[in-house]
Rosetta silent file (secondary structure, phi, psi, omega in degrees, C-alpha in Angstrom):
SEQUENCE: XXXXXXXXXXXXXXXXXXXXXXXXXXXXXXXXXXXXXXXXXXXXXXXXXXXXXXXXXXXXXXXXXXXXXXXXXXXXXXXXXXXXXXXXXXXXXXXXXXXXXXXXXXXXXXXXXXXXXXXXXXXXXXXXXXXXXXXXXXXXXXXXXXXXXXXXXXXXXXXXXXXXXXXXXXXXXXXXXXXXXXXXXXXXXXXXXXXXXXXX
SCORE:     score description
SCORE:     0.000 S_00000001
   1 L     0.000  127.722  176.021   95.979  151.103   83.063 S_00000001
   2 L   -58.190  101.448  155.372   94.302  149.508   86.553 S_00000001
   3 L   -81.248  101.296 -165.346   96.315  150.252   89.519 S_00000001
   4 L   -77.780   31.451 -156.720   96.106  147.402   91.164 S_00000001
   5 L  -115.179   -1.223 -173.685   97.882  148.659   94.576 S_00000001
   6 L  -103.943  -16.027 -159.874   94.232  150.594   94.865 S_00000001
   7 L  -114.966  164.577  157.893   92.274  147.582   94.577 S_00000001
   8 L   -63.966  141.950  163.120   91.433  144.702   96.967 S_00000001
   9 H   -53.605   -5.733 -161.734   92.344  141.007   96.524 S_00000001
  10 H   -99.491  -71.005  176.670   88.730  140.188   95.784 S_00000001
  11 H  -104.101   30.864  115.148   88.696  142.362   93.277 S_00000001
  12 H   -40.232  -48.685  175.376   91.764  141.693   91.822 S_00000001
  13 H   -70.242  -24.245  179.657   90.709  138.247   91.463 S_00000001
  14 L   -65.337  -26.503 -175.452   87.656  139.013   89.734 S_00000001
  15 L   -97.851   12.826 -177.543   89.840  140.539   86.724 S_00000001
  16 L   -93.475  148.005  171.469   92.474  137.537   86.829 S_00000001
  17 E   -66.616  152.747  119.730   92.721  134.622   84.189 S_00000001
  18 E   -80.590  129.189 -174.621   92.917  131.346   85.572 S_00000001
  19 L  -110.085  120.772 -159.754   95.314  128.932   85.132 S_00000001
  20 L   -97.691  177.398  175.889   94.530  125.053   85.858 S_00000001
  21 L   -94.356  160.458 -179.570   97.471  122.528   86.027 S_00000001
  22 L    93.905   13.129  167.668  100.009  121.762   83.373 S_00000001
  23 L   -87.157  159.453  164.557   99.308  125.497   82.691 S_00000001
  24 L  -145.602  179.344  175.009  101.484  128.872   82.815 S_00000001
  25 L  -176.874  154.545 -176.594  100.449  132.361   81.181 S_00000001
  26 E  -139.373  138.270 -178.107  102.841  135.269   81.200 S_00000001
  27 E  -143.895  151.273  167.492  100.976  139.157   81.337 S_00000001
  28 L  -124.840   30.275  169.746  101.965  142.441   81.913 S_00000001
  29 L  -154.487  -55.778 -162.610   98.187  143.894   82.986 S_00000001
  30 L   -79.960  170.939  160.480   95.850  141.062   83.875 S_00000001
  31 L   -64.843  114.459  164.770   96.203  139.194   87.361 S_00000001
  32 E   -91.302  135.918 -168.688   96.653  135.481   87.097 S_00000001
  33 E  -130.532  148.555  130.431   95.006  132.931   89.742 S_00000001
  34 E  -152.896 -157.072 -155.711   94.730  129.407   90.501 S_00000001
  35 E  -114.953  121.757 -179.914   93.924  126.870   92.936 S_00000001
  36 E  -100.590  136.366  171.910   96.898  124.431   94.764 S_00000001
  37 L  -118.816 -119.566  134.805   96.559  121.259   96.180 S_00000001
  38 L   -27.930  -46.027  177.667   99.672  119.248   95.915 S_00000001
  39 L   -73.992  155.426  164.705  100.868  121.179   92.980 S_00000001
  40 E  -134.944  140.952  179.971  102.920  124.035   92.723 S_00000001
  41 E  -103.312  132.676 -175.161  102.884  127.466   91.151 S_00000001
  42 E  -121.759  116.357  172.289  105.986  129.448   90.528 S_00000001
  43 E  -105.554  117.184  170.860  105.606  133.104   89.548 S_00000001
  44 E  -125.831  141.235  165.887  108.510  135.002   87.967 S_00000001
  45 E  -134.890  166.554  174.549  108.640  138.685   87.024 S_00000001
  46 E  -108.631   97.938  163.048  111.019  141.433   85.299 S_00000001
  47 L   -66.919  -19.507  129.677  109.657  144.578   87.547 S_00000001
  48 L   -16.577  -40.432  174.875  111.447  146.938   85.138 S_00000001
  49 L   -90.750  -27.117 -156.597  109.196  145.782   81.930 S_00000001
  50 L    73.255   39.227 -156.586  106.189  145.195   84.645 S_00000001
  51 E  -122.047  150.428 -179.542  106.119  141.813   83.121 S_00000001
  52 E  -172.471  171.337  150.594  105.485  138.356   84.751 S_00000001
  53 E   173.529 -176.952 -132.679  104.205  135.398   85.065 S_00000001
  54 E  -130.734  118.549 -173.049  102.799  132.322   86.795 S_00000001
  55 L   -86.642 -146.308 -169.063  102.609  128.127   85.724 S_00000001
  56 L  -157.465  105.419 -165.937  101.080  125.309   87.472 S_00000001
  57 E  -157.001  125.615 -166.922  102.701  122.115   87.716 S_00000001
  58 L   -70.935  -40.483 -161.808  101.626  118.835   89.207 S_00000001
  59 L  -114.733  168.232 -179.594  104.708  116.808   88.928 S_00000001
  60 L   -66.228  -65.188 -178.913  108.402  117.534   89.451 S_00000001
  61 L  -129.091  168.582 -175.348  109.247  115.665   85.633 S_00000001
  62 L  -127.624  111.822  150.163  107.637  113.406   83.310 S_00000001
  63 L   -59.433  150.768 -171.453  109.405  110.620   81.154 S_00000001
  64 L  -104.635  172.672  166.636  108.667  111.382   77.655 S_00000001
  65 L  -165.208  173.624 -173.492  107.839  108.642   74.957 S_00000001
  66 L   -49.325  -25.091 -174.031  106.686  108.343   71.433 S_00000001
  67 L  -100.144   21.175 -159.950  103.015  108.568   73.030 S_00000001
  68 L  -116.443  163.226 -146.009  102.768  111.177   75.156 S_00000001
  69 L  -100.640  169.681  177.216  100.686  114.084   74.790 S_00000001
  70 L   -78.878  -22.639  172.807  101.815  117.756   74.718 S_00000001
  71 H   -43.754  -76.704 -113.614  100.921  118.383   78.580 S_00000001
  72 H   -62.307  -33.477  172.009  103.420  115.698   79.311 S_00000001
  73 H   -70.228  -25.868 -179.151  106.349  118.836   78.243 S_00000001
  74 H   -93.559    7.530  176.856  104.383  121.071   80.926 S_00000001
  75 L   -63.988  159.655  177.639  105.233  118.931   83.736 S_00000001
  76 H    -5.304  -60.765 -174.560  107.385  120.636   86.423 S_00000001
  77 H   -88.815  -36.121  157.714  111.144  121.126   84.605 S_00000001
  78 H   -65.061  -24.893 -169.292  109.359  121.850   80.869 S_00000001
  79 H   -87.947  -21.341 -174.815  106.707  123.902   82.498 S_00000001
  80 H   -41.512  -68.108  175.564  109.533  125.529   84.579 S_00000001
  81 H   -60.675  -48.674  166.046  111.338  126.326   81.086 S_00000001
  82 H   -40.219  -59.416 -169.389  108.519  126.745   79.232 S_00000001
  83 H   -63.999  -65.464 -149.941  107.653  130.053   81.554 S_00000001
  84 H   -50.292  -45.114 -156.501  111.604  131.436   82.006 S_00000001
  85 H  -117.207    6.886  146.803  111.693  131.885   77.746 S_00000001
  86 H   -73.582  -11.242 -172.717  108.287  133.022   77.030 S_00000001
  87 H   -74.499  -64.221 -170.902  109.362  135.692   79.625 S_00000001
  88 H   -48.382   -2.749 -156.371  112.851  136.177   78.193 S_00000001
  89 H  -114.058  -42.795  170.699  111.119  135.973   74.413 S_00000001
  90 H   -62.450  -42.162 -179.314  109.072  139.265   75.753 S_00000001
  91 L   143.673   -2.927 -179.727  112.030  141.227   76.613 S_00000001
  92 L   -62.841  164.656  175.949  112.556  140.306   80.119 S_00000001
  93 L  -100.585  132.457  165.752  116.112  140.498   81.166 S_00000001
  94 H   -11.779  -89.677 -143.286  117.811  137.343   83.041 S_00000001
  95 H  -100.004   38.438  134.687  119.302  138.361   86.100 S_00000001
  96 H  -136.562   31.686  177.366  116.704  140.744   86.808 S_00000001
  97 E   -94.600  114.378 -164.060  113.893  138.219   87.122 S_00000001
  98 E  -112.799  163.854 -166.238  112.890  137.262   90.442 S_00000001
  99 E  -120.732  155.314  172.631  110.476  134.567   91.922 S_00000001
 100 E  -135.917  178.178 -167.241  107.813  134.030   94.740 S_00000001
 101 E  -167.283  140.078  177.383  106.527  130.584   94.604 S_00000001
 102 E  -138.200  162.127  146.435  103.693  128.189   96.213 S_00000001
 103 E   116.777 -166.043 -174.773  101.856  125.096   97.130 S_00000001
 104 L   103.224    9.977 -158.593  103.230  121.835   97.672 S_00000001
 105 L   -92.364 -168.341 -165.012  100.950  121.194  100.324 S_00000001
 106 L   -93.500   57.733  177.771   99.807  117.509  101.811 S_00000001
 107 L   -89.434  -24.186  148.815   96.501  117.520  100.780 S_00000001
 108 L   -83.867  -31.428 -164.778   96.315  114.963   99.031 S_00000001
 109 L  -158.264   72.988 -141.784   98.731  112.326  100.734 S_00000001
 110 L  -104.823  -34.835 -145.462   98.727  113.904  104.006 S_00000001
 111 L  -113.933  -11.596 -170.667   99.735  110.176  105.585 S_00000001
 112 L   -82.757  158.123 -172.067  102.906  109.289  103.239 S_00000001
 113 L   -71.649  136.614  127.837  106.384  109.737  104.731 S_00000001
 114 L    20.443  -64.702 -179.666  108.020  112.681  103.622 S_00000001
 115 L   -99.049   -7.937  174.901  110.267  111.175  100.862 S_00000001
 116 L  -118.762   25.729 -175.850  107.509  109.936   99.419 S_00000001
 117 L   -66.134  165.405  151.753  104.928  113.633   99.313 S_00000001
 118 L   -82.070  -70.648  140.253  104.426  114.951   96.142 S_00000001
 119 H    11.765  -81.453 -166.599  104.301  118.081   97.692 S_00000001
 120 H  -105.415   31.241 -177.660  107.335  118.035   99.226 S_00000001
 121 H   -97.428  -52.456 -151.117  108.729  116.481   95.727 S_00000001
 122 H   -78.392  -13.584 -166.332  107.516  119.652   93.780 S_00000001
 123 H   -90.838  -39.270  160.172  108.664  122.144   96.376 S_00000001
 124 H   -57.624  -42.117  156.343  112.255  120.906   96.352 S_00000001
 125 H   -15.062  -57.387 -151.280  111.980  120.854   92.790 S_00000001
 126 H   -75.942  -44.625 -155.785  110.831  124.339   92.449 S_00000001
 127 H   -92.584  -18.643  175.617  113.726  125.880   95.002 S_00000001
 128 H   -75.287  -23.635 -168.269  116.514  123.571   93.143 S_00000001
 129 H   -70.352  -48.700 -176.236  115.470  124.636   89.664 S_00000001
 130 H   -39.897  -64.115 -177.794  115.557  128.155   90.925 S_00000001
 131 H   -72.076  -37.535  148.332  118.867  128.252   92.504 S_00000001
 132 H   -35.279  -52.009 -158.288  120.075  126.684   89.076 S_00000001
 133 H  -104.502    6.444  165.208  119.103  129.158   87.428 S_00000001
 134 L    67.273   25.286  171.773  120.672  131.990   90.012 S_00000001
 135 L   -76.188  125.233  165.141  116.757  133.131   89.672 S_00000001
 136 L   -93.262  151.125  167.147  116.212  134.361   93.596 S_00000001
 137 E   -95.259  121.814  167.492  112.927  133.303   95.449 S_00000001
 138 E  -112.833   14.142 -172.960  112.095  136.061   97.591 S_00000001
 139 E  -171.185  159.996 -149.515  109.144  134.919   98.801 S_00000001
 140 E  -170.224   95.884  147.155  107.611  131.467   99.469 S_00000001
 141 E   -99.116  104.314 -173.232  104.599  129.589  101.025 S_00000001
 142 E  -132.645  167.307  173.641  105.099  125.508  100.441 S_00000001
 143 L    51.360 -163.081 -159.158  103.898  122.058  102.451 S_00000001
 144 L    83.297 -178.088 -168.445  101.672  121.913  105.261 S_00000001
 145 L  -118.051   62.445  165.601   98.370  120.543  105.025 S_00000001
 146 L   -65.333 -174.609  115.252   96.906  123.414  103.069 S_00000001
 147 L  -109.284  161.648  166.385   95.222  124.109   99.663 S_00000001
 148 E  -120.095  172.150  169.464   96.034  127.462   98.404 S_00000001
 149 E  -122.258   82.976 -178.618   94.399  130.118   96.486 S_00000001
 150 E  -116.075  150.732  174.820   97.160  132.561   94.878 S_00000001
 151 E  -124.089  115.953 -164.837   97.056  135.439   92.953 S_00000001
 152 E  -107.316  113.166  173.594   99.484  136.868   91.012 S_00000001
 153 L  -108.959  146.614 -169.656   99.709  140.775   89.424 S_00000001
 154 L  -105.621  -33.491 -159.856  102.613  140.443   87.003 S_00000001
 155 L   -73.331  -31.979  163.991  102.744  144.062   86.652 S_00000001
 156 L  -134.487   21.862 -166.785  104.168  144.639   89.927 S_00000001
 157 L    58.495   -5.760  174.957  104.872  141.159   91.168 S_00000001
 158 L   -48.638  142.863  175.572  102.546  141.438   94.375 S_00000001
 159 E  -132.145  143.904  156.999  101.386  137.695   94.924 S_00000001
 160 E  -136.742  137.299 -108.242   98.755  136.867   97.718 S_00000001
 161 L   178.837  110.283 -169.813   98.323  133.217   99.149 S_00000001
 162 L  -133.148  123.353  145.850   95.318  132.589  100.980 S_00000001
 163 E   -64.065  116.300  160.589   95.551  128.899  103.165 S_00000001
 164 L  -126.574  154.866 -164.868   92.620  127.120  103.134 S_00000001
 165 L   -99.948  132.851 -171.998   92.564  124.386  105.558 S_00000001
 166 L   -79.770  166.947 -177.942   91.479  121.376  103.546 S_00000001
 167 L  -163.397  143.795 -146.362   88.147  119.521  104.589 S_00000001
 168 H   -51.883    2.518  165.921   86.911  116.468  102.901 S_00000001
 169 H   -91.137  -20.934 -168.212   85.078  118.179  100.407 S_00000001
 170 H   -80.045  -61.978  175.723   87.549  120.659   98.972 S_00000001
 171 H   -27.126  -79.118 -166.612   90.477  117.634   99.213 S_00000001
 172 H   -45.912  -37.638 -166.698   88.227  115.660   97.108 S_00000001
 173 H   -57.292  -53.642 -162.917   87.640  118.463   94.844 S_00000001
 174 H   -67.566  -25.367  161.287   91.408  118.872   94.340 S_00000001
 175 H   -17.736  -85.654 -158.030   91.717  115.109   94.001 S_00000001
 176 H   -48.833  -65.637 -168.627   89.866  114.560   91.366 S_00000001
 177 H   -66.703  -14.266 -177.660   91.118  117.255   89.335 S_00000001
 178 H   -73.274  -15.754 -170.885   94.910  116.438   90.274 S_00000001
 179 H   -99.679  -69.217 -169.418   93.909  112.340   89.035 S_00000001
 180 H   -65.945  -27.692  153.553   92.493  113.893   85.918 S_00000001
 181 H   -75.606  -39.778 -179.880   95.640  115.685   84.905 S_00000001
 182 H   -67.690  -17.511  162.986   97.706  112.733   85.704 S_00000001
 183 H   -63.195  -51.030 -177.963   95.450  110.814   83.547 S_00000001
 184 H   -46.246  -60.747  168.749   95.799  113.290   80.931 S_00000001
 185 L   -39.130  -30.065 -161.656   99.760  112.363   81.107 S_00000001
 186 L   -75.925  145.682 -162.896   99.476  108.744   80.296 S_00000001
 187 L   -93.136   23.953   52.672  100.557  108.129   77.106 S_00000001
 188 L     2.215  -19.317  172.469   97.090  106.193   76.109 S_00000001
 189 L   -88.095  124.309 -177.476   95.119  108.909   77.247 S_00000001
 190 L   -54.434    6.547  163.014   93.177  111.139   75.381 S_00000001
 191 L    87.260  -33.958 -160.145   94.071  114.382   76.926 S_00000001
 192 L   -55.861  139.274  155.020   90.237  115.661   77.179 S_00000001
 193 L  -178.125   82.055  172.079   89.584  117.697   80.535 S_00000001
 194 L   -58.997  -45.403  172.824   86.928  119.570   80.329 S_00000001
 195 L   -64.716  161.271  177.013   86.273  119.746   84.002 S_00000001
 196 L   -95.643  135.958  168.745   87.231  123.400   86.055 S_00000001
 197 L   -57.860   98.847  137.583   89.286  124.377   89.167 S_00000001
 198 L   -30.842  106.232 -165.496   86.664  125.469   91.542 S_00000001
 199 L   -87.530  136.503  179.040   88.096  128.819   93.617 S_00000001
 200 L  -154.006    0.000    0.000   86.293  128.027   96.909 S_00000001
């Protein structure tokens, strides 16, 4: 077993999975990473099993319809669910799973009002679903006009959140792939998304 309280974040990250959006993964050894724009990642662990884990999730919800692809269930409140009972399916226990949570930041639609970020859609999301679900967030980095990096060890719940200040190349980067999952949603679309989150 890796102690990762010995290692560096750098190389921690080298031995983490990535997860892109409309994604989650739940582990109790490897490190889980991805890259935030707009989106937000919510990490829950049981530290008692040493078990956790982390989604991705562009939107708060998605209407569903006869056409819609299986991402369209991994949007925010499905991907939300989707993590809580693969954890709970492993053996975690309820009320001793706690959350740190990120992202949300304006990076894309840096110039819209408030009521109408995305951002600052998924980050209320994220702290209402939570407090539904009596899960506490003990930890937190959302909005601003960030990208993130986070890293997740499920084994002992350490998360680290590295702010990158966006600059028109990275923004674009995060566009594009944030437009290509929302494409992916459309119930006409073919789902395909071959392109990768670039860690930068």
């Amino acid at each position: 077993m890796i102690d990762y309280a010995r290692l560096s974040s750098r190389e921690i990250e080298r031995l983490a999975c990535n997860i892109k959006p409309g994604e989650w993964a739940i582990e109790n050894q490897r490190p889980i990473s991805t890259l935030l724009g707009s989106c937000v990642a919510v990490c829950l662990f049981d530290s008692a099993l040493s078990l956790g884990g982390m989604n991705h999730f562009m939107l708060p919800r998605m209407s569903r319809s006869t056409h819609a692809s299986e991402d369209i269930l991994l949007a925010g409140d499905a991907c939300m669910e989707a993590l809580l009972n693969a954890l709970l399916q492993h053996g975690a226990a309820k009320h001793r799973i706690k959350a740190k949570a990120f992202g949300g930041g304006a990076v894309i639609d840096a110039n819209l009002p408030k009521t109408l970020s995305v951002g600052q859609r998924n980050a209320d999301f994220a702290r209402d679903w939570l407090d539904r679900e009596n899960i506490p967030l003990i930890a937190c980095d959302f909005l601003g006009p960030w990208s993130r990096k986070v890293l997740f060890v499920p084994n002992n719940g350490d998360a680290y959140c590295k702010r990158m200040t966006s600059n028109l190349i990275n923004a674009d980067s995060l566009r594009r792939e944030e437009e290509i999952y929302a494409a992916s949603l459309q119930p006409k679309s073919s789902g395909t998304n071959t392109n990768k989150i670039e860690l930068f």
